[in-house]
PAVEX-808070 format. One record per atom (N, C-alpha, C): residue number from 1; residue in three letters; z, x, y. Coordinates in nm, 3 decimals. Each point is the difference from the previous one (the first is absolute). Layout:
<dodos>
+-----+-----+---------+---------+---------+
:   i :  aa :      up :    east :   north :
+-----+-----+---------+---------+---------+
: NUM : ALA :       Z :       X :       Y :
...
+-----+-----+---------+---------+---------+
</dodos>
This chain:
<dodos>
+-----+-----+---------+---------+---------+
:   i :  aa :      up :    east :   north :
+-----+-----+---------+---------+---------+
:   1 : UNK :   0.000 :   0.084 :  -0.117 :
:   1 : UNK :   0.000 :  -0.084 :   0.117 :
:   1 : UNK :   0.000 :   0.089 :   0.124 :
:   2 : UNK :  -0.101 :  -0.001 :   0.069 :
:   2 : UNK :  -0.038 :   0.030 :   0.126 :
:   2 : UNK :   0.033 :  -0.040 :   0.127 :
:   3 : UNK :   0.066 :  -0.015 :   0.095 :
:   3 : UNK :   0.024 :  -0.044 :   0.141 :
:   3 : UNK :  -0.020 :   0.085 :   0.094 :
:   4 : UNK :  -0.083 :  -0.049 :   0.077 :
:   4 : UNK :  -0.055 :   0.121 :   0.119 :
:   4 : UNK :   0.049 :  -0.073 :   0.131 :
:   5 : UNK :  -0.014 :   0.051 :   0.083 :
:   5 : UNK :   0.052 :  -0.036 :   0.156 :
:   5 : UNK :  -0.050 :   0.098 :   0.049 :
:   6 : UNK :  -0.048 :  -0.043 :   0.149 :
:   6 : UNK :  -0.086 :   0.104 :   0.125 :
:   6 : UNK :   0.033 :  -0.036 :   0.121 :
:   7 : UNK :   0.005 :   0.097 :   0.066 :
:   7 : UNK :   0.063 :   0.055 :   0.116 :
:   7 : UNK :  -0.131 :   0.014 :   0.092 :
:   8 : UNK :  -0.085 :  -0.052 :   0.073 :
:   8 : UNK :  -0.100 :   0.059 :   0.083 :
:   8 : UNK :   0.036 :   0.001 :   0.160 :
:   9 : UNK :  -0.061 :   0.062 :   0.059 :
:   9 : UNK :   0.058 :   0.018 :   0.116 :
:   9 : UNK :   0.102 :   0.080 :   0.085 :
:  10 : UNK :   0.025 :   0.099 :  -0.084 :
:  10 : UNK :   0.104 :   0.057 :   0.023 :
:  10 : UNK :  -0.006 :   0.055 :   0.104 :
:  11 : UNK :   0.082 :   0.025 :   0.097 :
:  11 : UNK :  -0.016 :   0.091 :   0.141 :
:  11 : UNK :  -0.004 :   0.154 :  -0.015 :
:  12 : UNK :  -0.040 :   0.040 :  -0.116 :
:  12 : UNK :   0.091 :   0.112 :  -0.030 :
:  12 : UNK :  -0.147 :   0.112 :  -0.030 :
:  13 : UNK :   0.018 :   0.123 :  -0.068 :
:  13 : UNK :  -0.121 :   0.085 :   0.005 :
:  13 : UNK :   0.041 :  -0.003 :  -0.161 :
:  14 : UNK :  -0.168 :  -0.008 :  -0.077 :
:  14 : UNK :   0.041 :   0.011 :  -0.144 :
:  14 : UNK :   0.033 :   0.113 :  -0.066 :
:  15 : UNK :  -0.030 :   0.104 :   0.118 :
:  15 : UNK :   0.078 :   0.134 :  -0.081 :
:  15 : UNK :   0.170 :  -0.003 :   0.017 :
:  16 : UNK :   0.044 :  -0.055 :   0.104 :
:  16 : UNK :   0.133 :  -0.028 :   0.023 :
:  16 : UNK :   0.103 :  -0.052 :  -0.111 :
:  17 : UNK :  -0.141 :  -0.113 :  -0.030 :
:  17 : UNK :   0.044 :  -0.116 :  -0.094 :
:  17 : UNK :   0.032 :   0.038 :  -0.173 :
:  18 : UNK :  -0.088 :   0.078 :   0.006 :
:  18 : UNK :  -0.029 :   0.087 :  -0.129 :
:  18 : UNK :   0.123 :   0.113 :  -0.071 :
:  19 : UNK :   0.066 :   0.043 :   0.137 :
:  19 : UNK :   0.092 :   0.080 :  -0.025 :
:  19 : UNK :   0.152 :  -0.060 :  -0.054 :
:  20 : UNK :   0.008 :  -0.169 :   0.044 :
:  20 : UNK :   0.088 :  -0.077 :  -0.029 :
:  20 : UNK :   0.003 :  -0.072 :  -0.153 :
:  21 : UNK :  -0.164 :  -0.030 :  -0.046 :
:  21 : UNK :  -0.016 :  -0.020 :  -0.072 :
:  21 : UNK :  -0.034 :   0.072 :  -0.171 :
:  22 : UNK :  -0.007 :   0.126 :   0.054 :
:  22 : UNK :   0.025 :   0.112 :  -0.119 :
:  22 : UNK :   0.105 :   0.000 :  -0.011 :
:  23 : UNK :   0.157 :  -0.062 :   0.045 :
:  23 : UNK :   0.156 :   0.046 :  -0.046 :
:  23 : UNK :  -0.025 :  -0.106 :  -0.088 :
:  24 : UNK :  -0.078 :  -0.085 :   0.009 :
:  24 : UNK :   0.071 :  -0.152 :  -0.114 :
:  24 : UNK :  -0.127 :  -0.018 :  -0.103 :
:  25 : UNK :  -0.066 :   0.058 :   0.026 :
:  25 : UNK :  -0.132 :  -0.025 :  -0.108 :
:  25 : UNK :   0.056 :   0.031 :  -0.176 :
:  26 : UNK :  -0.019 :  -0.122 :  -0.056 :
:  26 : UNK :   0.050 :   0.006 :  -0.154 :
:  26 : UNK :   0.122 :  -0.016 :  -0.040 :
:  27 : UNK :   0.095 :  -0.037 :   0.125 :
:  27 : UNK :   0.174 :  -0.019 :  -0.006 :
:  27 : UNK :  -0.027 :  -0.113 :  -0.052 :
:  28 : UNK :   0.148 :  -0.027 :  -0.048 :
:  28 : UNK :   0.066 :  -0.130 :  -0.031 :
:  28 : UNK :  -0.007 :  -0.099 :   0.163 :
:  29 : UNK :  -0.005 :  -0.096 :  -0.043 :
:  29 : UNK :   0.047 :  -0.105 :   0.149 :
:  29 : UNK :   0.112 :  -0.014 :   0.101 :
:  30 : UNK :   0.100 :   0.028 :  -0.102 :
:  30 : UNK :   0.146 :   0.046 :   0.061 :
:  30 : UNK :   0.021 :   0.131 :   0.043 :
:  31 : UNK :  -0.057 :   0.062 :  -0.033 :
:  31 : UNK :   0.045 :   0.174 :   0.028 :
:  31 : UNK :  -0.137 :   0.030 :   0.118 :
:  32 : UNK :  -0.134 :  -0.076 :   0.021 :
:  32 : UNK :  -0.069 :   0.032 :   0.096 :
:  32 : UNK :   0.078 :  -0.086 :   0.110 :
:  33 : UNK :   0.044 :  -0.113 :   0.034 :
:  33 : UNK :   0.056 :  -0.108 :   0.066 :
:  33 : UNK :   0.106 :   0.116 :   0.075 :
:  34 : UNK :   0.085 :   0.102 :  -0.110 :
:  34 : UNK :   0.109 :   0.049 :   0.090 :
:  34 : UNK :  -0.047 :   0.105 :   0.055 :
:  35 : UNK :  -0.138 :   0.088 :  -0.018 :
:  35 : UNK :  -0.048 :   0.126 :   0.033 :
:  35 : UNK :  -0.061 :  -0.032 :   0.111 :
:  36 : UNK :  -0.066 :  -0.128 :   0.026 :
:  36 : UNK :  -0.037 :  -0.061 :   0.148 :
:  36 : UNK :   0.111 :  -0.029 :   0.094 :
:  37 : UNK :   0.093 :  -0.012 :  -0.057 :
:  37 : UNK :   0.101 :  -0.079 :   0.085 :
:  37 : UNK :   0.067 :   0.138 :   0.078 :
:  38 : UNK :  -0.003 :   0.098 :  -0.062 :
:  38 : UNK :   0.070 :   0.149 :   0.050 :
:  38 : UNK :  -0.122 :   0.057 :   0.062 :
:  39 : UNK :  -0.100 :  -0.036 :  -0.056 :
:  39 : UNK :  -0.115 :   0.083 :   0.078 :
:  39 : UNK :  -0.011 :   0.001 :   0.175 :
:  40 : UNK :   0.004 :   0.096 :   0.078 :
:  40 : UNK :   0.015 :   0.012 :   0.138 :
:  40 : UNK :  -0.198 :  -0.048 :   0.093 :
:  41 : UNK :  -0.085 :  -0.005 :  -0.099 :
:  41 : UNK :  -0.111 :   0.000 :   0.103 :
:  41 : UNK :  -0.060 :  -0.134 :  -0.034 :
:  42 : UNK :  -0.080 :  -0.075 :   0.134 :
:  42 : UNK :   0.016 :  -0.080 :   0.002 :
:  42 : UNK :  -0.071 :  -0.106 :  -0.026 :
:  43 : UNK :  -0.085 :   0.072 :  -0.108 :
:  43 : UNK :  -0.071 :  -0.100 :  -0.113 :
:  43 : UNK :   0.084 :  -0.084 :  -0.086 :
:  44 : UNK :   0.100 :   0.115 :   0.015 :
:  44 : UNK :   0.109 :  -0.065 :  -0.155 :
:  44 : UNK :   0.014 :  -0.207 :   0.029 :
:  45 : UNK :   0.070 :  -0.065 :   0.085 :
:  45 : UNK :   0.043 :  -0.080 :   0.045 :
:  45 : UNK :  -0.126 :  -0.118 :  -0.082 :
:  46 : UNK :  -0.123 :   0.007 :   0.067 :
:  46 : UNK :  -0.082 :  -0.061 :  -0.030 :
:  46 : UNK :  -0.051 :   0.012 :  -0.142 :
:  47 : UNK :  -0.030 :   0.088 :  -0.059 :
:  47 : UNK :   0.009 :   0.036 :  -0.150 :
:  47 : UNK :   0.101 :  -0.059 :  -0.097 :
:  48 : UNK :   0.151 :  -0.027 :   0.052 :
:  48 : UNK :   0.097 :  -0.011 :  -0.092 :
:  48 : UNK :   0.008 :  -0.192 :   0.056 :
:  49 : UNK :  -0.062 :  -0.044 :   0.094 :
:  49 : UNK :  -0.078 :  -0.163 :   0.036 :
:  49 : UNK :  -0.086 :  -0.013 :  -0.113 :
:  50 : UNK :  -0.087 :   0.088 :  -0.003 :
:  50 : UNK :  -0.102 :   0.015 :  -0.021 :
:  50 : UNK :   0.023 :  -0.032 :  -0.243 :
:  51 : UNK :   0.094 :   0.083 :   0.002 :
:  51 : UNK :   0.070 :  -0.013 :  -0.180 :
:  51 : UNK :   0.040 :  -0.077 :  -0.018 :
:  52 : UNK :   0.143 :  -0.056 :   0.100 :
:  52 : UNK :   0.041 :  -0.125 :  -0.032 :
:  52 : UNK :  -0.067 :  -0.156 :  -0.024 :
:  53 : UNK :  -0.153 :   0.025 :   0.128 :
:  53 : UNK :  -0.107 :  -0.107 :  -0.088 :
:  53 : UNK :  -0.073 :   0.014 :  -0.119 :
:  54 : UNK :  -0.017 :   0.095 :  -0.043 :
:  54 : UNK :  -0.045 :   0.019 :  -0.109 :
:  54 : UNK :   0.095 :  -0.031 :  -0.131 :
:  55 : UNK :   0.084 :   0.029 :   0.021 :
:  55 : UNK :   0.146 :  -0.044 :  -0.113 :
:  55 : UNK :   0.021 :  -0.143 :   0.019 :
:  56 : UNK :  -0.069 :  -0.061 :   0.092 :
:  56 : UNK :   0.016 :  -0.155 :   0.025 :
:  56 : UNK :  -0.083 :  -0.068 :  -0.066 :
:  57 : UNK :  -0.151 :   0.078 :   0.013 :
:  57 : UNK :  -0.107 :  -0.031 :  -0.074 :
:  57 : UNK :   0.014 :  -0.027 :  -0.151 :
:  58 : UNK :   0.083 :   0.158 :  -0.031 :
:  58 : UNK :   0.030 :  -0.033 :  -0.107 :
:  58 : UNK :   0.064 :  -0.133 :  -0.115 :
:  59 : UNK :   0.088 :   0.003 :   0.091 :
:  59 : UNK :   0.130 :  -0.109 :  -0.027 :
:  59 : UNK :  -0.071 :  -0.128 :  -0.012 :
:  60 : UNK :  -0.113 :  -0.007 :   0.098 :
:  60 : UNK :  -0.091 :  -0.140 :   0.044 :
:  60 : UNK :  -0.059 :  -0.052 :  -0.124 :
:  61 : UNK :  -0.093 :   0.156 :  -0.007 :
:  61 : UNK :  -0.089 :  -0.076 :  -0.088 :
:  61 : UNK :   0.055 :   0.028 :  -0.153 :
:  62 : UNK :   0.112 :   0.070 :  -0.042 :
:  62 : UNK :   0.061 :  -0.064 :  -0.157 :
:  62 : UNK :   0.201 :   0.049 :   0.030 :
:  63 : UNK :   0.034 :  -0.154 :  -0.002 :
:  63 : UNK :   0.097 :  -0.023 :   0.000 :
:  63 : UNK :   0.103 :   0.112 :  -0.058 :
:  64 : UNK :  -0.044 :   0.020 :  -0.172 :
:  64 : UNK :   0.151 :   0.068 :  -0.076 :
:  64 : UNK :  -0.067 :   0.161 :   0.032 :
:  65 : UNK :  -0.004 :   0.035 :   0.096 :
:  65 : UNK :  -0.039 :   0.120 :   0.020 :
:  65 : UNK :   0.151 :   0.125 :   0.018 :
:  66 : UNK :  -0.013 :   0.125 :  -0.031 :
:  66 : UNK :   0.113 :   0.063 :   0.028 :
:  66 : UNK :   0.014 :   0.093 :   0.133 :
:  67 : UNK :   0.031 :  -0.011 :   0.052 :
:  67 : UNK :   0.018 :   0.083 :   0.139 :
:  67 : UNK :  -0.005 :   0.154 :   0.003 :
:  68 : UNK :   0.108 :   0.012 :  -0.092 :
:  68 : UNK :   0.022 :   0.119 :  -0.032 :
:  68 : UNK :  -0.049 :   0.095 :  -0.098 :
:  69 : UNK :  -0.108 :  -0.065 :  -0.084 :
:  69 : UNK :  -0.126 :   0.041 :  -0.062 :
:  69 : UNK :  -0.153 :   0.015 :   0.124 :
:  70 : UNK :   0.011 :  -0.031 :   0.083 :
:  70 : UNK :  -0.098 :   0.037 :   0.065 :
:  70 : UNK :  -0.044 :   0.096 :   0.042 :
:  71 : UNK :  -0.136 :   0.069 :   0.004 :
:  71 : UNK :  -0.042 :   0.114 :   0.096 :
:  71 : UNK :  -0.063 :   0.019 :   0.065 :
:  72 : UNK :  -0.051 :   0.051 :   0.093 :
:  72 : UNK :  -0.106 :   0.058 :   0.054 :
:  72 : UNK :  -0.081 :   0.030 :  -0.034 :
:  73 : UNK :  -0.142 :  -0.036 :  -0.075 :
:  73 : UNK :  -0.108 :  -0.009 :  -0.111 :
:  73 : UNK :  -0.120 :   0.139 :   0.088 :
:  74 : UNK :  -0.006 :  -0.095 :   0.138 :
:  74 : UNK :  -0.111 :   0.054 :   0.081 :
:  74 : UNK :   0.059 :  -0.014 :   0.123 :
:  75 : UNK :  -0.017 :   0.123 :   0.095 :
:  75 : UNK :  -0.026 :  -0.040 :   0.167 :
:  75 : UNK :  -0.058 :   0.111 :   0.110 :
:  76 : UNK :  -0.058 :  -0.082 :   0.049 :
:  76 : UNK :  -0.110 :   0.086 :   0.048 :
:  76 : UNK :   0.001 :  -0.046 :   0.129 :
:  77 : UNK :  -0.081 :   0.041 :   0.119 :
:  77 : UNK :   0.015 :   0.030 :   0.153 :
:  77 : UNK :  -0.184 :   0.031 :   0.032 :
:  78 : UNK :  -0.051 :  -0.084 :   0.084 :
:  78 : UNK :  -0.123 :  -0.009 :   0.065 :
:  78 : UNK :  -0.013 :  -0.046 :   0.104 :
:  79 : UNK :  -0.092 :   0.050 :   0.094 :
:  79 : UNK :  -0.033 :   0.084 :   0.122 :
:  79 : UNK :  -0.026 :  -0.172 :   0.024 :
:  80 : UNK :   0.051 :  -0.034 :   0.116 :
:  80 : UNK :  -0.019 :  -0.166 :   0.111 :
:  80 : UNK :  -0.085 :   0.079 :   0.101 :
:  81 : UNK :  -0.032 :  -0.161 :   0.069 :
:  81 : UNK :  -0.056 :   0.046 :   0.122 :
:  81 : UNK :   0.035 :   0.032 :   0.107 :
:  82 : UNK :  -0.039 :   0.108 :   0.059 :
:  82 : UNK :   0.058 :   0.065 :   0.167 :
:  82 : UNK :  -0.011 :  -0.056 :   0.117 :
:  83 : UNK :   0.139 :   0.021 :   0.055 :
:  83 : UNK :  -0.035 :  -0.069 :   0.118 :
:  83 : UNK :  -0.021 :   0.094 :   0.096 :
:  84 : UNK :  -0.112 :   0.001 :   0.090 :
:  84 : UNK :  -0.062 :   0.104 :   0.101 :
:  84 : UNK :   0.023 :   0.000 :   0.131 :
:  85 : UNK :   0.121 :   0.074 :   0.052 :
:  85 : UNK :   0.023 :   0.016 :   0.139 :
:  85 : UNK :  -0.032 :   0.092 :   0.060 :
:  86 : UNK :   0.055 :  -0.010 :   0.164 :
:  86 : UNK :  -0.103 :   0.109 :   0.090 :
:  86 : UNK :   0.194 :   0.054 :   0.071 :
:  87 : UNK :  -0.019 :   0.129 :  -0.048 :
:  87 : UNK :   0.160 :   0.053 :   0.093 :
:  87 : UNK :  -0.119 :   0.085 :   0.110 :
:  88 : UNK :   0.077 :  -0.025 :   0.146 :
:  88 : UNK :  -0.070 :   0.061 :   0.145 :
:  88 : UNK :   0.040 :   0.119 :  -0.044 :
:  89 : UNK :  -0.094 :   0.099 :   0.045 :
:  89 : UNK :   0.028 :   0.125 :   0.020 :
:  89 : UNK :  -0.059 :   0.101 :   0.124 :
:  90 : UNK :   0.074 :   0.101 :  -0.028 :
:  90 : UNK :  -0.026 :   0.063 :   0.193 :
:  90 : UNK :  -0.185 :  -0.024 :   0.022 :
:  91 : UNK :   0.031 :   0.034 :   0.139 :
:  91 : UNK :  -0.177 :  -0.009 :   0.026 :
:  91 : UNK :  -0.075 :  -0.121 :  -0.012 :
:  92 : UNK :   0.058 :  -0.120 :  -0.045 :
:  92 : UNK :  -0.048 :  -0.069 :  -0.027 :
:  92 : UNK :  -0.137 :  -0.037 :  -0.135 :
:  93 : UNK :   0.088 :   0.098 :  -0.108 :
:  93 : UNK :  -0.016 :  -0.012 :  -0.101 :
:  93 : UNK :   0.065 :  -0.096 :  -0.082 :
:  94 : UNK :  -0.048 :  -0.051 :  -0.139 :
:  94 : UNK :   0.090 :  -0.072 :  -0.067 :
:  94 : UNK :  -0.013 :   0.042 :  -0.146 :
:  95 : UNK :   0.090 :   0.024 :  -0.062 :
:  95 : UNK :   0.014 :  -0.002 :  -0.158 :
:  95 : UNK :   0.043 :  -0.129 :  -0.083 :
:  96 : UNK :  -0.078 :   0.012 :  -0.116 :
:  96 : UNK :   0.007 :  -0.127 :  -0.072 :
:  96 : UNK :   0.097 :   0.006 :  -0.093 :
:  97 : UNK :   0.102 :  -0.086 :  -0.017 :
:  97 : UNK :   0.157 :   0.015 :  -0.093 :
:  97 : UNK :  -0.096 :  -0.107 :  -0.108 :
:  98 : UNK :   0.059 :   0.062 :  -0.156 :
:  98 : UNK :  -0.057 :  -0.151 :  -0.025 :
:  98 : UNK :   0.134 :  -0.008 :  -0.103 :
:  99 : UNK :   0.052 :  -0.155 :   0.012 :
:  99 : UNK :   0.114 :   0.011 :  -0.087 :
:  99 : UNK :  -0.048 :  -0.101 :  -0.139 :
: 100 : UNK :   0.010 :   0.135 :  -0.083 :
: 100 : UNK :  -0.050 :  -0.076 :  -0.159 :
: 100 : UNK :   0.135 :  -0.088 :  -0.104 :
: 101 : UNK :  -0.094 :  -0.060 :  -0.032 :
: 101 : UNK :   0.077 :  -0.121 :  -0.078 :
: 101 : UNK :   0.026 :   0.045 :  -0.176 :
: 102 : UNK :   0.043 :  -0.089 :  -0.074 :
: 102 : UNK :  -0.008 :   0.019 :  -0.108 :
: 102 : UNK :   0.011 :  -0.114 :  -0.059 :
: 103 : UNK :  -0.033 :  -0.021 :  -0.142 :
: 103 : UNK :   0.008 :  -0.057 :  -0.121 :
: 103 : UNK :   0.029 :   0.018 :  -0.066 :
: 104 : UNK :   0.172 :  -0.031 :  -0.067 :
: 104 : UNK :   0.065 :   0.025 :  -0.111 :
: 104 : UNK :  -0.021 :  -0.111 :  -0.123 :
: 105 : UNK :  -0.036 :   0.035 :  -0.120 :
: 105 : UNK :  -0.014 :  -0.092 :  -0.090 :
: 105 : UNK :   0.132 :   0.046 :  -0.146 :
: 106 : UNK :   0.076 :  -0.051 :  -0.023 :
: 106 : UNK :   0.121 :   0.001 :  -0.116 :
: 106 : UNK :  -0.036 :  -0.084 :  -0.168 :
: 107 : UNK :  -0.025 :   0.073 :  -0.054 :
: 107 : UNK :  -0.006 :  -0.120 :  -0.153 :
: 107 : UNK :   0.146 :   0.093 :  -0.102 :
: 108 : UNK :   0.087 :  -0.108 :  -0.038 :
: 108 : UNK :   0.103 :  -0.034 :  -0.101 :
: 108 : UNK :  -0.041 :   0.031 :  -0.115 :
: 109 : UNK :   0.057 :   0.012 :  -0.116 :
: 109 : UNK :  -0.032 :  -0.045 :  -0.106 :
: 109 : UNK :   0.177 :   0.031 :  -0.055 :
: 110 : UNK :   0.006 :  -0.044 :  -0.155 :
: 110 : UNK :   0.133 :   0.036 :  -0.061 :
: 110 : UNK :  -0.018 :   0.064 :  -0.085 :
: 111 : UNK :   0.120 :   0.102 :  -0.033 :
: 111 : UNK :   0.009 :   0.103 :  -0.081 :
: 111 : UNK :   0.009 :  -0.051 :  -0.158 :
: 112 : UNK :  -0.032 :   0.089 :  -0.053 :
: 112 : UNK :   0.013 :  -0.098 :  -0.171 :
: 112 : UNK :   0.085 :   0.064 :  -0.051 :
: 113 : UNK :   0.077 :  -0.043 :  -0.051 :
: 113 : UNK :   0.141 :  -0.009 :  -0.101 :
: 113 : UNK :   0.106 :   0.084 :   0.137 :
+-----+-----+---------+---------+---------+
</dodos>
């Protein structure tokens, strides 16, 4: 049994995102839940939103499910779309900031025996 949940939109840079998401890749549900929760940068927050729907999913779609058999099957991090600004600069120059997004996608599954 499979349960996925996605995250798009993220304000965040997916290399940023990536670095949050290599501490929990292949954990248990409970032990990634507490490695986000201590984690200091500030993907973590939205990511550990981001599990707890997915563990909901779970729960949703088959009732006698175990919590604490769950894992982290797959999760992966892809490049959103940028948003393209103009910061003034001397001379009346301008440089273009662009602040990139991301797409986090999470799939569950349970451990056997």
């Amino acid at each position: 049994m499979i349960a996925t949940a996605r995250l798009r939109h993220l304000q965040a840079s997916p290399q940023k995102v990536r670095l949050v998401v290599d501490l929990i890749r292949g954990k248990g549900v409970e032990e990634a839940a507490g490695i986000l929760q201590l984690t200091p940068k500030s993907a973590a927050r939205p990511l550990a939103k981001l599990l707890k729907s997915a563990v909901a999913n779970a729960e949703n779609r088959q009732e006698a499910v175990d919590v604490g058999r769950l894992f982290i099957r797959e999760i992966f991090v892809d490049g959103g779309p940028m948003l393209k600004r103009i910061q003034p600069a001397t001379m009346g120059r301008a440089f273009r900031v662009q602040k990139r997004q991301s797409h986090v996608t999470i799939k569950l599954d349970t451990r056997k025996g």
